[in-house]
C-alpha positions in Angstrom: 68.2 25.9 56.8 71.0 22.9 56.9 72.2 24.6 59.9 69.1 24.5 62.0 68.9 20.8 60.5 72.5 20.4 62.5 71.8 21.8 65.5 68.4 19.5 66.0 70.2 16.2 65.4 72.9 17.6 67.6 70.6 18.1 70.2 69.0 15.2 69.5 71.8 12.8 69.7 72.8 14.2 73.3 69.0 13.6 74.3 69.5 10.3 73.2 72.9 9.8 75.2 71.2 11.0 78.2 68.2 8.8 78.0 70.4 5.7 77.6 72.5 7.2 80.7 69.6 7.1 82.6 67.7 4.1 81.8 71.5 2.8 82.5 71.6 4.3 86.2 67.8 4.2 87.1 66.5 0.6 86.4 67.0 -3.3 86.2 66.9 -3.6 82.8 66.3 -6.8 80.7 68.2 -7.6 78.0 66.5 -6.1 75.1 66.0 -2.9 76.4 70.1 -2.6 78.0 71.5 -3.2 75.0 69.4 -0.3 73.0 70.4 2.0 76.3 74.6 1.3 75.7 73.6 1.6 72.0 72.8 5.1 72.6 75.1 6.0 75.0 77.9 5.5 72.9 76.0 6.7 69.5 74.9 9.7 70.8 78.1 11.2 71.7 80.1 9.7 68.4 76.9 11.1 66.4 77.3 14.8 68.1 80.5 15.0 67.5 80.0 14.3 63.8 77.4 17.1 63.9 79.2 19.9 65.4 82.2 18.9 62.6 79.7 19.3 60.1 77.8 22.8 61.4 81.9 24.1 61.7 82.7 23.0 58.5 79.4 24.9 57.7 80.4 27.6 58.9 83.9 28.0 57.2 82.2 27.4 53.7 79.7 30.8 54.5 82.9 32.9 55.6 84.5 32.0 52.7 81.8 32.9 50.3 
């Protein structure tokens, strides 16, 4: 179950990069909103790669039982 929960918000977070990659490229963007788009593309990435640490570290704790 907590590795299904890993892979969503892994998927998640790059959905979320992407979005704020394209709001970036695709539109004049007021202030509000282009700050919440650079906010995710740098979370998203940072937050992935926390993820897939976790689901690996996952996986060693399983082989080891």
């Amino acid at each position: 179950m907590r590795k299904i929960r890993v892979i969503l918000g892994i998927s998640g977070s790059l959905l979320l990069c992407f979005l704020g990659i394209y709001r970036l490229l695709n539109e004049s963007l007021s202030t509000g909103p282009l700050i919440f788009s650079i906010f995710f593309v740098i979370a998203g990435p940072i937050s992935a790669i926390a993820m897939v640490k976790d689901y690996k570290r996952q996986k060693e704790i399983l082989y080891r039982q």
